[in-house]
N, C-alpha and C positions, 0 to 999 in steps of 0.2 A: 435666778442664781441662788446664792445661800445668804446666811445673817448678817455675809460680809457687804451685803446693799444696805444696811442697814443705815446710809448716810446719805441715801437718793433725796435731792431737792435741796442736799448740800453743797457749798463751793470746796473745792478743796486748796485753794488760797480765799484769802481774805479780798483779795484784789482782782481776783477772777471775774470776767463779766460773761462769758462766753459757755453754751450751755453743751456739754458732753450727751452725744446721743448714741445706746445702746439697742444692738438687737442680740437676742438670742435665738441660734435656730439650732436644732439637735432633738437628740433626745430618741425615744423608737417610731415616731410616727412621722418625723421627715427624715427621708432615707439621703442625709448630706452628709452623714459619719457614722463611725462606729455606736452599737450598744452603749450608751453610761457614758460619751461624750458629746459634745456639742463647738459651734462656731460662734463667734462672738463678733459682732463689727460693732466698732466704737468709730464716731465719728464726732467731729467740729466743725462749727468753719466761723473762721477767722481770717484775721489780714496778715497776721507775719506765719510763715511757715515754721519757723523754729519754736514761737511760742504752740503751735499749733500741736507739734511733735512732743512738747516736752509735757503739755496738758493730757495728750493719749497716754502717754509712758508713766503718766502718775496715775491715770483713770486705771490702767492695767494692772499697776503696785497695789492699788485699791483693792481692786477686785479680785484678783491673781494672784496664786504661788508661784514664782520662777522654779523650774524645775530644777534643782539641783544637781539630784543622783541621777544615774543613768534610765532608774525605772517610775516614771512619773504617779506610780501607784505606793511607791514607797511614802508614810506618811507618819512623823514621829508627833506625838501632843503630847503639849508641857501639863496638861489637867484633863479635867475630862471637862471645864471649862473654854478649853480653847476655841481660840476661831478656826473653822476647817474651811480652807479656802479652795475652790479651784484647781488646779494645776496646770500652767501655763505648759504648752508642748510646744506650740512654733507663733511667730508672730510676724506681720509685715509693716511699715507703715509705707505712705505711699502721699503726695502732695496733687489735688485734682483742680485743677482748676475749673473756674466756675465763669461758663457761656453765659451771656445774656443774651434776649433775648431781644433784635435790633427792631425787627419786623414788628411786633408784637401780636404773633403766632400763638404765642402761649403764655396764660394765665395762672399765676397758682398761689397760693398764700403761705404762710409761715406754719410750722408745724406748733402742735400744743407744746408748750413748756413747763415747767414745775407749777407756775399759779393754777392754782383749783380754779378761778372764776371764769377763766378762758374770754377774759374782755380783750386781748390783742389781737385773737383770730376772730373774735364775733366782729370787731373794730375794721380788720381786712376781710371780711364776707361783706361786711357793709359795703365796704371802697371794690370789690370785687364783682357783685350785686351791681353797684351805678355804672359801672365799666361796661356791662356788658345790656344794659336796660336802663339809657338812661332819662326813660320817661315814665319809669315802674318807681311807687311806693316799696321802701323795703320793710317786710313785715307791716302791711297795710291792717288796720282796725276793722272788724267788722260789725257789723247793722243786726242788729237783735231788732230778731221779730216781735212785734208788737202783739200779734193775735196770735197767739200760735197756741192749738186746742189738740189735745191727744186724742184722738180717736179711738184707740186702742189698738191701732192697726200699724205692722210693723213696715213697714217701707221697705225693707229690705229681703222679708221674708219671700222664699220663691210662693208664686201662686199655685194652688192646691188645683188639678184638674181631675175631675174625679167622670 
C-alpha cells in the first residue's frame, strides 16, 4: 500500500485483541483489475459480528479515501506533506461463518501474526508435528561424528568418466 500502513502491528483501539488481516492483489502483473488499481480483502475473525464489522470499517478509514466526487482520480493536498491515500471505489462486507472440523479430516495451524519471534506457530507445529507422529522426536538432536577425516573428495561431485 502506501505510508498510510505506516501503523501495521498497531491496534487501532486500545482494547482491541483481535488481529486485522490484509491481502493486496492488483497491480500489472495479476490480471484481477485495471492498470494503477488493485483489490484489497481485509479480514478478522472474531465472535461478535458487529464488533467484527465495525473493526473492518476502521481498518478501511485507515487505509482508505472514501471517494467523495464522482471521479476517484480527483485528489486535492493540503501540503506537499500530506498523506495520499488510496481511493476507496466500492466495498462489501460480508459475516462467514466458520466450519469445524468434526471428523478431524483436516489439520492446520494459526497464521503468523505481528510477533517477529513466531513462538505461537512454532508452539502449533509442535502440537501439529505430535498429532500426526506421535512417536517422532520433534526437531530430534543429532550425533556428531567422532572420526570424520576430509579426504579431499567431494561426495557430491558427479564421477569423471573419461
Amino acid at each position: 500500500m502506501s505510508s498510510s500502513c505506516r501503523a501495521y502491528g498497531q491496534a487501532l483501539y486500545p482494547e482491541q485483541d483481535a488481529s486485522i488481516r490484509a491481502i493486496q492483489i492488483g497491480g500489472s502483473s495479476a490480471v484481477v483489475c485495471p492498470k494503477g488499481m488493485f483489490v484489497v480483502y481485509l479480514s478478522v475473525l472474531c465472535d461478535d459480528a458487529k464488533q467484527g464489522k465495525m473493526l473492518l470499517r476502521d481498518a478501511m478509514n485507515a487505509l482508505l479515501k472514501l471517494a467523495l466526487s464522482g471521479n476517484p482520480y480527483d485528489r486535492t493536498l493540503d501540503g506537499e506533506d500530506a498523506e495520499v491515500k488510496p481511493t476507496l471505489l466500492w466495498s462489501m462486507l460480508y459475516v462467514q461463518e466458520l466450519i469445524t472440523d468434526e471428523q478431524g479430516y483436516f489439520l492446520s495451524t494459526p497464521m503468523p501474526d505481528a510477533n517477529l519471534d513466531y513462538n505461537d506457530l512454532i508452539d502449533s507445529t509442535a502440537v501439529l508435528f505430535h498429532t500426526l507422529y506421535p512417536h517422532e522426536e520433534f526437531f530430534p538432536g543429532t550425533h556428531a561424528v567422532d572420526n570424520l577425516e576430509d579426504d579431499g573428495s567431494d561426495v557430491d561431485a558427479p564421477k569423471r568418466t573419461e
